[in-house]
NUKE-47634 format. One record per residue (C-alpha): residue in three letters; residue number from 1; x, y, z. Coordinates in steps of 0.05 Angstrom, whole numbers, plus 5000, padded with zeros to 4 digits. Layout:
<residuo: Ala; num: NUM; east: X; north: Y; up: Z>
...
END
This chain:
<residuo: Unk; num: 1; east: 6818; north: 2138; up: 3885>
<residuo: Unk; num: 2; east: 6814; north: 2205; up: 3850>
<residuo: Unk; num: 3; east: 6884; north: 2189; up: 3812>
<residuo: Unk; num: 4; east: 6856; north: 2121; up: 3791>
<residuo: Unk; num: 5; east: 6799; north: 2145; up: 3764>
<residuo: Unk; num: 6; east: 6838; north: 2208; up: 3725>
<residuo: Unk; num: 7; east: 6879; north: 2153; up: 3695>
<residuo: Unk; num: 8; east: 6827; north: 2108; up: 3670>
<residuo: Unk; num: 9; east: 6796; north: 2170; up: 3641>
<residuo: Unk; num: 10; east: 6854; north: 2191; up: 3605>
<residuo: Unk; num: 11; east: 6865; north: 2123; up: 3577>
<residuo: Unk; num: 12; east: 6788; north: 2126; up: 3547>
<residuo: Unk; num: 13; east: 6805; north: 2186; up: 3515>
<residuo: Unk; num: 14; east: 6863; north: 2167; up: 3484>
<residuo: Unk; num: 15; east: 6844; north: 2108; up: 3449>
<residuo: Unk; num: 16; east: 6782; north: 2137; up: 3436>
<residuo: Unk; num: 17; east: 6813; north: 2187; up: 3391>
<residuo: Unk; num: 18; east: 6771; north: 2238; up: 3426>
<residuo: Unk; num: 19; east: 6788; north: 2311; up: 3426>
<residuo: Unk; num: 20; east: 6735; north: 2359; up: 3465>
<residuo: Unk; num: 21; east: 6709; north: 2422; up: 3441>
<residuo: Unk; num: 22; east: 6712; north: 2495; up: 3471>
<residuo: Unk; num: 23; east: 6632; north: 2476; up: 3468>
<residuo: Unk; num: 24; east: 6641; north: 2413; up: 3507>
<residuo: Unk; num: 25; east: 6694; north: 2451; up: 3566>
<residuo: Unk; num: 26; east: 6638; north: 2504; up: 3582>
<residuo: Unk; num: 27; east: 6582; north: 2449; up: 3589>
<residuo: Unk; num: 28; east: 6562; north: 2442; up: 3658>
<residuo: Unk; num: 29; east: 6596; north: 2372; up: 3690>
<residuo: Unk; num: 30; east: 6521; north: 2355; up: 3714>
<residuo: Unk; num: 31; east: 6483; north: 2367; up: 3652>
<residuo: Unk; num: 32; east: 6475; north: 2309; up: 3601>
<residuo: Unk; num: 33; east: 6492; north: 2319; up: 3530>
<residuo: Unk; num: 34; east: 6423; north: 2326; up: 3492>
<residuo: Unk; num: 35; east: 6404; north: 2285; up: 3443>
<residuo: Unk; num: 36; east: 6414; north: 2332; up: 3386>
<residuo: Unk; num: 37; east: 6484; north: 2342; up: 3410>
<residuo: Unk; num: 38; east: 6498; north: 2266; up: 3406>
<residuo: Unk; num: 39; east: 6462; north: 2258; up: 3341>
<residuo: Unk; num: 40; east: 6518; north: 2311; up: 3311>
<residuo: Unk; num: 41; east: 6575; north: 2279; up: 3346>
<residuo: Unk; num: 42; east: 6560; north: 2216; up: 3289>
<residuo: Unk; num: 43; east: 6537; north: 2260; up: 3238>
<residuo: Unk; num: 44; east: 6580; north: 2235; up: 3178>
<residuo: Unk; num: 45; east: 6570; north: 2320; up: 3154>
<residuo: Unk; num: 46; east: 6604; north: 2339; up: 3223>
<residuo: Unk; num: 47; east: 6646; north: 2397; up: 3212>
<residuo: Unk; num: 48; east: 6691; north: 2377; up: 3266>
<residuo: Unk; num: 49; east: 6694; north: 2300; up: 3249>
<residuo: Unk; num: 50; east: 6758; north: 2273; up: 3223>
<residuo: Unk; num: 51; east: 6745; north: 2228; up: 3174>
<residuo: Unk; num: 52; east: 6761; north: 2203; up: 3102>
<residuo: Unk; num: 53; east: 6740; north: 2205; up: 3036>
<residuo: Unk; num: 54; east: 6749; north: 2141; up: 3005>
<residuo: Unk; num: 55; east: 6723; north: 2149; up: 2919>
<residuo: Unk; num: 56; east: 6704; north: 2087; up: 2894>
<residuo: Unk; num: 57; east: 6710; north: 2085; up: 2818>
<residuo: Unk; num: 58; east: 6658; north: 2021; up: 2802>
<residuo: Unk; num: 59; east: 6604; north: 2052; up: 2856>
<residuo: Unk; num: 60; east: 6605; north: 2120; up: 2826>
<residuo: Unk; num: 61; east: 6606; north: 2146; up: 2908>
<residuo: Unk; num: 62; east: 6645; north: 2170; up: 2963>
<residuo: Unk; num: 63; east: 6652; north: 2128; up: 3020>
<residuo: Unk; num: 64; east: 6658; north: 2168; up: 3094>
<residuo: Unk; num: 65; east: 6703; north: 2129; up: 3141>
<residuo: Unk; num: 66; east: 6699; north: 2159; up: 3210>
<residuo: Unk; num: 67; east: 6778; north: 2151; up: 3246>
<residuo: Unk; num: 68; east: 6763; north: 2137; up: 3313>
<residuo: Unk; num: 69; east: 6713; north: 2082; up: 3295>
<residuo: Unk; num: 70; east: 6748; north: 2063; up: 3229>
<residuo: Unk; num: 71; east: 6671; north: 2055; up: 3210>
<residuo: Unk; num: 72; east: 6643; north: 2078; up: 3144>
<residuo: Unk; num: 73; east: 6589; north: 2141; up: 3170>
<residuo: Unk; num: 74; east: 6561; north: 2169; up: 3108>
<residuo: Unk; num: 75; east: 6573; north: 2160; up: 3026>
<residuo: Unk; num: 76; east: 6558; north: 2213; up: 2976>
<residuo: Unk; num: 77; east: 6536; north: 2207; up: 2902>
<residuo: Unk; num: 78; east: 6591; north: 2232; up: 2856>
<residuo: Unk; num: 79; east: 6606; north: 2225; up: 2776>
<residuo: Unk; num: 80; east: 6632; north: 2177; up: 2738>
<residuo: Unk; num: 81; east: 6686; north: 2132; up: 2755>
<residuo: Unk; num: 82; east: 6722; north: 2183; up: 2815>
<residuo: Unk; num: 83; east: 6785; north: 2178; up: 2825>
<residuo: Unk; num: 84; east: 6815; north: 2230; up: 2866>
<residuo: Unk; num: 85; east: 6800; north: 2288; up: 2922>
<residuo: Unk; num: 86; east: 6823; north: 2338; up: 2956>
<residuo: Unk; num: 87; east: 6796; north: 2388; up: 3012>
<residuo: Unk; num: 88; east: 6794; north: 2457; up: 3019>
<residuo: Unk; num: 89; east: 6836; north: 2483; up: 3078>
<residuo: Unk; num: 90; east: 6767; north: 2503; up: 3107>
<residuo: Unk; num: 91; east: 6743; north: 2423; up: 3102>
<residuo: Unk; num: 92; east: 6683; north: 2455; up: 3075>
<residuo: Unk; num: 93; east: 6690; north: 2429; up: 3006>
<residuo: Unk; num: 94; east: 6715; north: 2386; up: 2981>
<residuo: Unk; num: 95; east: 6741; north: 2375; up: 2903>
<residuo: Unk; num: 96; east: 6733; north: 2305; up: 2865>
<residuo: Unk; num: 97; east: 6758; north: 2279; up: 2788>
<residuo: Unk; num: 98; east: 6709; north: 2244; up: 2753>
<residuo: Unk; num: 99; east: 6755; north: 2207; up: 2698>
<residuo: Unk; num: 100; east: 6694; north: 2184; up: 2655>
<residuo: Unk; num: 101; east: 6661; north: 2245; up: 2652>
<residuo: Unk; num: 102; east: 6719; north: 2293; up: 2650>
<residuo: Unk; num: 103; east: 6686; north: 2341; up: 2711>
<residuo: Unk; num: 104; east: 6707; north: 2366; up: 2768>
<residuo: Unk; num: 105; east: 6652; north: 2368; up: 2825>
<residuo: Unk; num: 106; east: 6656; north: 2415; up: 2887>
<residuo: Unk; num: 107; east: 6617; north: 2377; up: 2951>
<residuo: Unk; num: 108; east: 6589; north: 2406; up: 3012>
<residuo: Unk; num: 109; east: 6614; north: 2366; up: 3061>
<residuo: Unk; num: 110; east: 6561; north: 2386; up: 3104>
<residuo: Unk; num: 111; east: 6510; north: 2380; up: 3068>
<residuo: Unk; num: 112; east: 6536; north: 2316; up: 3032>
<residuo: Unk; num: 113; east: 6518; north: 2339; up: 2962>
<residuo: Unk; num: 114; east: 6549; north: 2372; up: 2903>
<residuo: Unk; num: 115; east: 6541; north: 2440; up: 2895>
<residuo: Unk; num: 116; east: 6581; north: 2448; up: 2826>
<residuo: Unk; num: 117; east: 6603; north: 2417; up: 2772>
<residuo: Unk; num: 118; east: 6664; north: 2430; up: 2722>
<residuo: Unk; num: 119; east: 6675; north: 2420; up: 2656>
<residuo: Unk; num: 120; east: 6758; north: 2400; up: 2649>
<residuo: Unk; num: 121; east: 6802; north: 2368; up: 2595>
<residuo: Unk; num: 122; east: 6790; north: 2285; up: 2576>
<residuo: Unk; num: 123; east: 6802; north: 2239; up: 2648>
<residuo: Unk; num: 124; east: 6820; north: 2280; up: 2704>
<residuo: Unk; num: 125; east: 6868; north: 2253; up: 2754>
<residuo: Unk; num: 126; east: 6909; north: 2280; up: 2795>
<residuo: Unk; num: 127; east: 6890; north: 2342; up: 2844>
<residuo: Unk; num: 128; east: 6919; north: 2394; up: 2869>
<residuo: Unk; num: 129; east: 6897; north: 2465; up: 2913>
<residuo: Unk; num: 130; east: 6938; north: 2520; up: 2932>
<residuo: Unk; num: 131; east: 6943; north: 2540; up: 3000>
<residuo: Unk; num: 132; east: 6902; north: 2594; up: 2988>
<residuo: Unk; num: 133; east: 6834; north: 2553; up: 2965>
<residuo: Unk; num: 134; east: 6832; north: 2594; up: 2907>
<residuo: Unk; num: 135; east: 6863; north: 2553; up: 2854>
<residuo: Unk; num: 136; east: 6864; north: 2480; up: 2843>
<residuo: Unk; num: 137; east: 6908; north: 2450; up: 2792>
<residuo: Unk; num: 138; east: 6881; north: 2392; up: 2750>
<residuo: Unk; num: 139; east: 6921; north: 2332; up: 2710>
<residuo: Unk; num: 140; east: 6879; north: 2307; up: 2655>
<residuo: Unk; num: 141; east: 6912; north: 2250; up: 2634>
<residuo: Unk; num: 142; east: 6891; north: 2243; up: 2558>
<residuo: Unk; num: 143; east: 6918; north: 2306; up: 2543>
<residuo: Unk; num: 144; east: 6978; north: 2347; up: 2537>
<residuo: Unk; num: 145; east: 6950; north: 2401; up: 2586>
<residuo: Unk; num: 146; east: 6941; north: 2412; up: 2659>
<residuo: Unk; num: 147; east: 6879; north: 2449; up: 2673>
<residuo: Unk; num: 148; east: 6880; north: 2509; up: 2723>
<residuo: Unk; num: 149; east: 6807; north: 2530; up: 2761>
<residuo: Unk; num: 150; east: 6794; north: 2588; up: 2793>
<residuo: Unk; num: 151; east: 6761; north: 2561; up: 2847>
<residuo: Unk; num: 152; east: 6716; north: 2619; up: 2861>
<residuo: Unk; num: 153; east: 6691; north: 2628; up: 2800>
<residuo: Unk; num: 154; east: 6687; north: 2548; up: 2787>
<residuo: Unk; num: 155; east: 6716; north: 2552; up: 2717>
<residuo: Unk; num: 156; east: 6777; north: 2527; up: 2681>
<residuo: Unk; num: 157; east: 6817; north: 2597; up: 2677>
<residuo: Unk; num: 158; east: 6885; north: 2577; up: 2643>
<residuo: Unk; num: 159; east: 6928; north: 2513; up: 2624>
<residuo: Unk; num: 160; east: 6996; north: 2491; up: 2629>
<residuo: Unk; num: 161; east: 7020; north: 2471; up: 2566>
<residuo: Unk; num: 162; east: 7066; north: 2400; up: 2580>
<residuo: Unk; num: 163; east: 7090; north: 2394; up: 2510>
<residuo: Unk; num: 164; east: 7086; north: 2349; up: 2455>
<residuo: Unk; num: 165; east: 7056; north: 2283; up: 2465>
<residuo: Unk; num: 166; east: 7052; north: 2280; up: 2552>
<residuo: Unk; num: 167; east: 6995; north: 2254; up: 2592>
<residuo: Unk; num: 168; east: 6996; north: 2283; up: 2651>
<residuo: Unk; num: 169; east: 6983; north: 2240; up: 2711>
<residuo: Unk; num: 170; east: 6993; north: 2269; up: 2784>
<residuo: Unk; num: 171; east: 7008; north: 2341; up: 2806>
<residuo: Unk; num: 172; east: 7034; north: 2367; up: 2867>
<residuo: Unk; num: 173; east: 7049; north: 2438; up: 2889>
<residuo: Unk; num: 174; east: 7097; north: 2460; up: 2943>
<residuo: Unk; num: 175; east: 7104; north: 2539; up: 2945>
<residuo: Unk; num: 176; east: 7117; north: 2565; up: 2872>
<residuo: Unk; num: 177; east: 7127; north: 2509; up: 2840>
<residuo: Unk; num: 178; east: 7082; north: 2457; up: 2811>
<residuo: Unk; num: 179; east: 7112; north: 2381; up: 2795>
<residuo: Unk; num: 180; east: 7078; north: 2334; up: 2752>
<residuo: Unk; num: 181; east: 7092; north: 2266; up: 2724>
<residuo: Unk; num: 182; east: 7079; north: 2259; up: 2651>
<residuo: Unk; num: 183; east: 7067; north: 2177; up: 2643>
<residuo: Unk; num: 184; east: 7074; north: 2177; up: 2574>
<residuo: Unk; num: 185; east: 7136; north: 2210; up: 2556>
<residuo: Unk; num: 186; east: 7170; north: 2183; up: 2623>
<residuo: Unk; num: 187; east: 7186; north: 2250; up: 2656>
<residuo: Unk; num: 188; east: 7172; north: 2297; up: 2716>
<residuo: Unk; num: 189; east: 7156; north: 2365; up: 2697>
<residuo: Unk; num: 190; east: 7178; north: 2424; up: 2748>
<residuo: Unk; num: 191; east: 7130; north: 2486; up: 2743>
<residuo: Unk; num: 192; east: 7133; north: 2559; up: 2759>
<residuo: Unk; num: 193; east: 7066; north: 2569; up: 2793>
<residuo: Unk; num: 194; east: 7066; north: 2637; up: 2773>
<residuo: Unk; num: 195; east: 7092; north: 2643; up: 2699>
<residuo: Unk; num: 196; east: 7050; north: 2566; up: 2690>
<residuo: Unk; num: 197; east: 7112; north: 2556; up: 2650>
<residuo: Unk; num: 198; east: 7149; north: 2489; up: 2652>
<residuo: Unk; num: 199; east: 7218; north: 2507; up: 2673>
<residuo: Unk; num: 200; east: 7258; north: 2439; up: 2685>
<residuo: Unk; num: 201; east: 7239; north: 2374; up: 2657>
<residuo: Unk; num: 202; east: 7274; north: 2308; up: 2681>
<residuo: Unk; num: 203; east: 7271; north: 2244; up: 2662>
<residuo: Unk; num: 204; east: 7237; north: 2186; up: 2708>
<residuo: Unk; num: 205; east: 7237; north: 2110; up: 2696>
<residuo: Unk; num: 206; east: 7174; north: 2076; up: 2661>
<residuo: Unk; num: 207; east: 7106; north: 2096; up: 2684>
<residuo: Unk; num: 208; east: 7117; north: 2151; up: 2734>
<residuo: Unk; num: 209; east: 7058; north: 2165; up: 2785>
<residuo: Unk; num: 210; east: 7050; north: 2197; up: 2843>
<residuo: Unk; num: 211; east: 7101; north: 2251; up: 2856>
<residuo: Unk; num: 212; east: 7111; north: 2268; up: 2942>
<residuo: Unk; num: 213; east: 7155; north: 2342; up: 2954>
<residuo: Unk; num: 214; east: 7208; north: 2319; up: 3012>
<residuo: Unk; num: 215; east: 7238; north: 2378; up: 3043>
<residuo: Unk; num: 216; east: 7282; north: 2409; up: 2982>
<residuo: Unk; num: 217; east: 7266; north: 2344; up: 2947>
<residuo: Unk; num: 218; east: 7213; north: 2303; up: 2905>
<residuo: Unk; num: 219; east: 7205; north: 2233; up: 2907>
<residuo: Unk; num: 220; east: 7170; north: 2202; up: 2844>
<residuo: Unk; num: 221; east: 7129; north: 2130; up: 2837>
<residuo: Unk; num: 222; east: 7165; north: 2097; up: 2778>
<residuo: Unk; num: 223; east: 7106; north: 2038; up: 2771>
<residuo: Unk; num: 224; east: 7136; north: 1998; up: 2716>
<residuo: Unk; num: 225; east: 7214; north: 2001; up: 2729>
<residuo: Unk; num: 226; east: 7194; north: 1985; up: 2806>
<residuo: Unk; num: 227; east: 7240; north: 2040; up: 2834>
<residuo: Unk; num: 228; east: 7214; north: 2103; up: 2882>
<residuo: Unk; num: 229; east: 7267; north: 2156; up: 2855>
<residuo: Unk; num: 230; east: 7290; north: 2223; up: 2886>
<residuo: Unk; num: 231; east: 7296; north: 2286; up: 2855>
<residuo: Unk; num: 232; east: 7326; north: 2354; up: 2874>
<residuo: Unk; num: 233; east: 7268; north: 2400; up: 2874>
<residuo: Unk; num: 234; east: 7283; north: 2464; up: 2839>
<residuo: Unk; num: 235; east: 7342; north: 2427; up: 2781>
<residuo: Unk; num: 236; east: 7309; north: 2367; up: 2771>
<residuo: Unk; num: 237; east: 7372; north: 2325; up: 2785>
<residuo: Unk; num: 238; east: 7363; north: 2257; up: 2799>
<residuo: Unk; num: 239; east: 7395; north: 2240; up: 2864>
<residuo: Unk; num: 240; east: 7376; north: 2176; up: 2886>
<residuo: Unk; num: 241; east: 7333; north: 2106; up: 2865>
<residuo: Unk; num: 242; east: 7301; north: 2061; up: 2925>
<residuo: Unk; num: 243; east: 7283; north: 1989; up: 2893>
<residuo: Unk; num: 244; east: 7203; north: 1974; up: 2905>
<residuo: Unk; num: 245; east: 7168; north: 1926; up: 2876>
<residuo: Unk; num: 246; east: 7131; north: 1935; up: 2811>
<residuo: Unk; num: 247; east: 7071; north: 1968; up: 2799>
<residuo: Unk; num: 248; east: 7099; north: 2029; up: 2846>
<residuo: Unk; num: 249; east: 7031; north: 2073; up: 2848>
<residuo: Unk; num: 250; east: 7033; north: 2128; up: 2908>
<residuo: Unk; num: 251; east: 7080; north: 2153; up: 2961>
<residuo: Unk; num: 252; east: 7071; north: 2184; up: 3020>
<residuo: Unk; num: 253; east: 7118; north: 2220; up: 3070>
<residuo: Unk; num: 254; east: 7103; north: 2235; up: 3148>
<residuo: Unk; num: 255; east: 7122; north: 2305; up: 3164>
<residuo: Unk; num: 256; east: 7180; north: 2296; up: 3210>
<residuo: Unk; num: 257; east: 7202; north: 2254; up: 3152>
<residuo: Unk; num: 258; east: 7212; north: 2189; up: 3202>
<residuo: Unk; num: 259; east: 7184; north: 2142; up: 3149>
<residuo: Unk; num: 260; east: 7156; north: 2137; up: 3073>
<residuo: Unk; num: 261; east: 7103; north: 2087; up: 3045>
<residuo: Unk; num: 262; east: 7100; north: 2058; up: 2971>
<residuo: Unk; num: 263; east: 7040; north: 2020; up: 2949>
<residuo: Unk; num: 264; east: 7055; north: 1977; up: 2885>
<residuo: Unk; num: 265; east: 6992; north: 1960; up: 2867>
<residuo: Unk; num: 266; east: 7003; north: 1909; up: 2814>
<residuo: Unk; num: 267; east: 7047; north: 1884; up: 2866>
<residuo: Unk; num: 268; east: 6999; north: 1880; up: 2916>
<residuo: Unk; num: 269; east: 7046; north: 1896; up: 2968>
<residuo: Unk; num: 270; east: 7057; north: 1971; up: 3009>
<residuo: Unk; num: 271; east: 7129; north: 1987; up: 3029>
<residuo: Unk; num: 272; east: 7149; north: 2019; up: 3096>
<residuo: Unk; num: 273; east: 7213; north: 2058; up: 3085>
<residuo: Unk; num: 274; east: 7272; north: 2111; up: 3112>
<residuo: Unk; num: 275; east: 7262; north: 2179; up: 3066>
<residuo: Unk; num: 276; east: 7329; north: 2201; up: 3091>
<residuo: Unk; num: 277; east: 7372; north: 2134; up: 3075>
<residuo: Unk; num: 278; east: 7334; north: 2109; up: 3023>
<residuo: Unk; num: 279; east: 7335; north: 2038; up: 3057>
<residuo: Unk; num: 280; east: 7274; north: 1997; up: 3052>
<residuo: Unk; num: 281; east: 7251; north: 1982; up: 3127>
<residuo: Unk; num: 282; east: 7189; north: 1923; up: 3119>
<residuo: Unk; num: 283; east: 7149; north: 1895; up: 3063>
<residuo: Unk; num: 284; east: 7067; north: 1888; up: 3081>
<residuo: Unk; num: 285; east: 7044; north: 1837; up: 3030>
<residuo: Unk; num: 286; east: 6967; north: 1811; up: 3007>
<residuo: Unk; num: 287; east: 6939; north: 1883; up: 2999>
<residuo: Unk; num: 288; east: 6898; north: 1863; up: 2938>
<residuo: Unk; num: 289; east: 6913; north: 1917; up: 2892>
<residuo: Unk; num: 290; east: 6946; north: 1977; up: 2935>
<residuo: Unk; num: 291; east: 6932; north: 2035; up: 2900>
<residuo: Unk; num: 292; east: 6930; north: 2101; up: 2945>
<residuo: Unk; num: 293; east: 6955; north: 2119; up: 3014>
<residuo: Unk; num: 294; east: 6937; north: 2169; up: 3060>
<residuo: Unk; num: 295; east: 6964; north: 2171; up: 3145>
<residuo: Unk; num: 296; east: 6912; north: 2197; up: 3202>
<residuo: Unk; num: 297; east: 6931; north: 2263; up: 3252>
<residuo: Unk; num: 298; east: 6988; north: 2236; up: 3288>
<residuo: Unk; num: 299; east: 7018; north: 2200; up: 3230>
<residuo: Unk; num: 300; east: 7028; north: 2136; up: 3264>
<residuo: Unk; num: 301; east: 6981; north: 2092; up: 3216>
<residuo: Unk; num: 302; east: 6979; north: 2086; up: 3152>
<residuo: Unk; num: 303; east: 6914; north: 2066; up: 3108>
<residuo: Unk; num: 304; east: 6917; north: 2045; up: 3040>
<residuo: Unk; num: 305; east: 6862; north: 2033; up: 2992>
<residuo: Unk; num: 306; east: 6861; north: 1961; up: 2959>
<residuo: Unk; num: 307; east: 6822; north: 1963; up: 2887>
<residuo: Unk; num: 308; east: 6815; north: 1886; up: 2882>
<residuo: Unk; num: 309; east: 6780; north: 1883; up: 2953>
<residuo: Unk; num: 310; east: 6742; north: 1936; up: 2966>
<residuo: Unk; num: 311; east: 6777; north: 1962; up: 3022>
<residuo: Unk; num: 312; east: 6821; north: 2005; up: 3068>
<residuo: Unk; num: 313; east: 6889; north: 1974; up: 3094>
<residuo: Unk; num: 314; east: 6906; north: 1997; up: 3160>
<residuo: Unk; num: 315; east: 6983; north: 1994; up: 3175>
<residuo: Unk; num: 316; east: 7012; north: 2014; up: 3236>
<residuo: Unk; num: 317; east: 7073; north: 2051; up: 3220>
<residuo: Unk; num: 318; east: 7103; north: 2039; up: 3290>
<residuo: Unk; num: 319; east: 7092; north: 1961; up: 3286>
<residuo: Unk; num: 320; east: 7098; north: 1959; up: 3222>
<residuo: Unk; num: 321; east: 7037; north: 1909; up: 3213>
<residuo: Unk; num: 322; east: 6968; north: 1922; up: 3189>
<residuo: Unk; num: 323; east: 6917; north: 1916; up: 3245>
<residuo: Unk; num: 324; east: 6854; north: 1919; up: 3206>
<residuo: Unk; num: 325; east: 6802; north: 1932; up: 3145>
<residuo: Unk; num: 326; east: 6750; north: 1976; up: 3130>
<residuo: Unk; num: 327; east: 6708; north: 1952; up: 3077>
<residuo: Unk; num: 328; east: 6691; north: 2013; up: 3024>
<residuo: Unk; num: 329; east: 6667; north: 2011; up: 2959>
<residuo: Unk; num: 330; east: 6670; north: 1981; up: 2894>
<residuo: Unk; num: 331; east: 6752; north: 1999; up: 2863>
<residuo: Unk; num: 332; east: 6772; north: 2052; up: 2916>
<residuo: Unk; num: 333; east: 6823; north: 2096; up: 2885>
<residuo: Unk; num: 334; east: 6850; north: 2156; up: 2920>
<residuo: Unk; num: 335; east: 6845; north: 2174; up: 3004>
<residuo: Unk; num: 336; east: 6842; north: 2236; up: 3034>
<residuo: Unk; num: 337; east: 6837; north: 2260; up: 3116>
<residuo: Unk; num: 338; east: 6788; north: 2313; up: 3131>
<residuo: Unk; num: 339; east: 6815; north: 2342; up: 3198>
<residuo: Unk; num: 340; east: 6804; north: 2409; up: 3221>
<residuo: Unk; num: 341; east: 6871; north: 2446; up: 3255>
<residuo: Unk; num: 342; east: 6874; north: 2419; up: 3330>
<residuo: Unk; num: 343; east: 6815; north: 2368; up: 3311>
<residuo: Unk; num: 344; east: 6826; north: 2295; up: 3323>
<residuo: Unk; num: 345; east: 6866; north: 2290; up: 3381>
<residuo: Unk; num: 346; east: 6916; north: 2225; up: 3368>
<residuo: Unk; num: 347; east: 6875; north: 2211; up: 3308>
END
């Protein structure tokens, strides 16, 4: 009876998502949670929740989806017209663009409330923070510049000079070097982190977007020539082209590199592919608008925000289906996990 009741347990914790605290292990068996302890548990500021942030451009907020619930917890007030974010390794703060007002705002995400705001070049985009916390690297895409914030003193430091005419779209850094598409001269520019100096510049197909490191690779979104191309990471070589549908917008890459996903979001389709062949593996069609991606803990779903519908796709990776919708805001653009290390459990 004891084994039964062990393995119905286990099950309820599994597909619950669950994942107990030190806290929760020292807690006498007999003594009921109180109700202050319950009321943190859902507490959309929850240091300890794993959640995302879902900006939605047309709302001018942040929508909180909870992952075990796929329920939205908790919204906060942002700019104008958000686009993007990106969490501290600490999941205390958490960085947003707001494209219409060219800022970059710093929430609590405890507190559920800005706490700074930054003054950056025209239409921030695309985000990215070292390692470290202490410097987060900005693509402003009406201008020829990345911008480069200290994030401890909350100012715009230094910029990285793209060259004549580029727009730079998304960044992405991986160790010392920073890569960022440029969607108006058609190129991916390779960065030394340290010098900020361009060092390699190739050449992409029309429109490039989002731009995914892959081991000693990058892969790059090529949105109006329909094509997710490879790149060797340090020459800028261009090593292979995987045909997508038009409209090729983000890309995302589990860690043990088992599978990729493309949204295309004029498409309105999300592609499941093989990073290491290249070979297209299943099409998911009707996601109105797929725009960015993002995959929970254990990497086995995938949810994509639609900007035509006002919500989050959610794609199992191992079915290769989507199982549900979480309705968001207004024009959800990016998607981003907060997850503490060892938080989540199979979420």
């Amino acid at each position: 009876m004891k084994k039964y009741m062990l393995l119905i347990s286990s099950f309820v914790f599994l597909n619950a998502c669950a994942m107990e605290s030190g806290e929760s292990e020292e807690q006498d068996v007999d003594e009921a949670p109180s109700e202050e302890a319950s009321e943190n548990e859902t507490d959309a500021g929850a240091l300890d929740a794993v959640q995302f942030y879902v900006p939605s451009e047309a709302d001018n907020e942040i929508s909180i989806i909870d992952i075990p619930t796929s329920e939205v917890v908790g919204s906060i007030e942002t700019g104008n017209t958000p686009t993007n974010v990106a969490f501290s390794s600490t999941m205390r703060e958490a960085f947003v663009a707001n494209q219409d007002d060219s800022t970059i705002v710093i929430l609590d995400t405890q507190g559920l409330e800005a706490t700074a705001e930054i003054e950056v070049g025209p239409s921030p985009h695309g985000l990215a923070l070292a390692e470290d916390n202490s410097t987060l690297y900005v693509a402003t895409v009406n201008d020829r510049y990345v911008d480069i914030i200290d994030a401890n003193e909350e100012e715009v430091t230094e910029q990285i000079d793209l060259g004549e005419g580029a727009s730079a779209n998304y960044v992405a850094l991986e160790g010392d070097l920073l890569y960022v598409t440029d969607h108006e001269n058609d190129e991916l520019h390779i960065v030394d982190a340290e010098s900020n100096e361009v060092e390699e510049t190739a050449e992409t197909g029309g429109t490039p977007r989002v731009v995914e490191p892959f081991e000693d690779t990058v892969f790059v979104a090529a949105s109006d020539a329909g094509l997710v191309q490879q790149f060797d990471s340090e020459s800028g070589e261009l090593l292979e082209e995987i045909e997508v549908d038009e409209g090729a917008t983000d890309i995302a890459v589990t860690e043990d590199g088992e599978a990729g996903v493309v949204t295309s979001m004029e498409s309105d389709t999300v592609h499941i592919f093989d990073p290491e062949s290249g070979e297209v593996i299943e099409t998911i069609e009707d996601q109105a608008g797929a725009r960015h991606v993002a995959f929970n803990r254990e990497e086995f779903r995938a949810y994509v925000t639609l900007r035509d519908s006002g919500e989050v796709s959610v794609i199992n990776l191992d079915d290769l289906e989507e199982e549900e919708r979480i309705e968001v805001g207004e024009e959800p653009h990016g998607i981003d996990i907060k997850a503490l290390p060892g938080a989540g459990g199979s979420c």
